[in-house]
C-alpha positions, -999 to +999 in steps of 0.1 A: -166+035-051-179+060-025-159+094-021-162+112+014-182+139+003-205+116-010-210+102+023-245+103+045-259+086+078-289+065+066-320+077+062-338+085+094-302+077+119-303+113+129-337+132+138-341+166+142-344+179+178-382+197+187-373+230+195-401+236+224-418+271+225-411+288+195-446+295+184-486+279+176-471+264+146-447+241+162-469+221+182-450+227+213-456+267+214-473+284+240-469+265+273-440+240+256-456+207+266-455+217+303-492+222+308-512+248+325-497+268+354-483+261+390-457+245+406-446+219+373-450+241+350-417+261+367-381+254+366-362+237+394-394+212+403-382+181+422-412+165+435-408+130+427-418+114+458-445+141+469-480+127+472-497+162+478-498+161+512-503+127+518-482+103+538-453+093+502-458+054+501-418+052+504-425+066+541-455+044+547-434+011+542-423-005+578-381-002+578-363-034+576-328-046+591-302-024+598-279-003+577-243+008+592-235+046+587-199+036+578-198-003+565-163-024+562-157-033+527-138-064+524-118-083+497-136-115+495-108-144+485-121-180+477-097-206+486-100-225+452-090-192+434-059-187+465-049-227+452-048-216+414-022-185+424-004-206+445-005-232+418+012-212+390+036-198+413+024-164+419+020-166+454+043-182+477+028-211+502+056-213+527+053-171+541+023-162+560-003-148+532-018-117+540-031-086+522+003-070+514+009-105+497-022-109+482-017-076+463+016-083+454+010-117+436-022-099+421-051-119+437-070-088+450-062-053+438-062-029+473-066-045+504-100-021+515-108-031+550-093-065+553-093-097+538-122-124+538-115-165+534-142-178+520-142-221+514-148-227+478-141-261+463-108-272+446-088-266+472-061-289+478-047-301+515-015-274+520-006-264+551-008-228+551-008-196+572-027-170+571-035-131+584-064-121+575-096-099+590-125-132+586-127-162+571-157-181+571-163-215+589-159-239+558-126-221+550-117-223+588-123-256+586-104-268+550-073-245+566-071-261+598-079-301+583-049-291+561-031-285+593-025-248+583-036-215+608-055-189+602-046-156+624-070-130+629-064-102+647-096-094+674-106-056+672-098-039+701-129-032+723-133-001+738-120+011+771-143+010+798-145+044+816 
């Protein structure tokens, strides 16, 4: 039977940390493993990208596509996993199912930007309506072959001056 003060890590679970620049002896005296002098062997050195003066490759590379300052984040909601709430009773089919409702039953957990249908298989023909920001075509179309709606609100466009 062990007792706790007989207790130990195993041999080699903790090593010893190399305490840099405390002498020839050590190994790391001297200049600590930093090198000779200038610019890296100072504190505060960020030049990870810097190519001494050259063009950095991450700048030479042609840009691609377009990234939006401020993107929408949207809840993406299959209609398969919309048919297994509705199916165990957490969310009711007969009120118009938006994000409030969504949240509430416990499908999505904040509503973000809006709410995106997106066709998945499993689900079943139930007429159903719906408010949401997008759905995409396949879901368009299983809603609407189900004779259900989906309603979504244009964005405003702006005023012309």
């Amino acid at each position: 039977m062990t007792r706790l003060n007989d207790l130990r890590d195993n041999p080699g679970a903790n090593k010893t940390r190399v305490r840099i620049g405390r002498g020839i002896g050590s190994g790391v005296g001297k200049t600590g493993g930093r090198g000779g002098k200038g610019q890296t062997a100072r504190s505060g050195v960020a030049i990870n990208g810097f190519e001494g003066g050259q063009m950095p490759l991450h700048m030479r590379m042609p840009k691609r596509g377009f990234n939006a300052h401020n993107p929408k984040k949207w809840n993406a909601v299959r209609l398969d996993r919309l048919q297994a709430y509705i199916d165990s009773g957490k969310l009711d089919a007969k009120g118009v199912i938006d994000a409030e409702a969504l949240v509430k039953a416990g499908v999505i957990r904040r509503p973000l930007d809006g709410v995106r249908l997106i066709g998945g298989e499993g689900f079943t023909a139930q007429k159903l309506s719906f408010k949401v920001a997008h759905a995409s075509k396949g879901a368009l179309a299983a809603i609407e072959a189900a004779g259900g709606k989906v309603d979504m609100p244009v964005a405003e466009e702006p005023a012309e001056a």
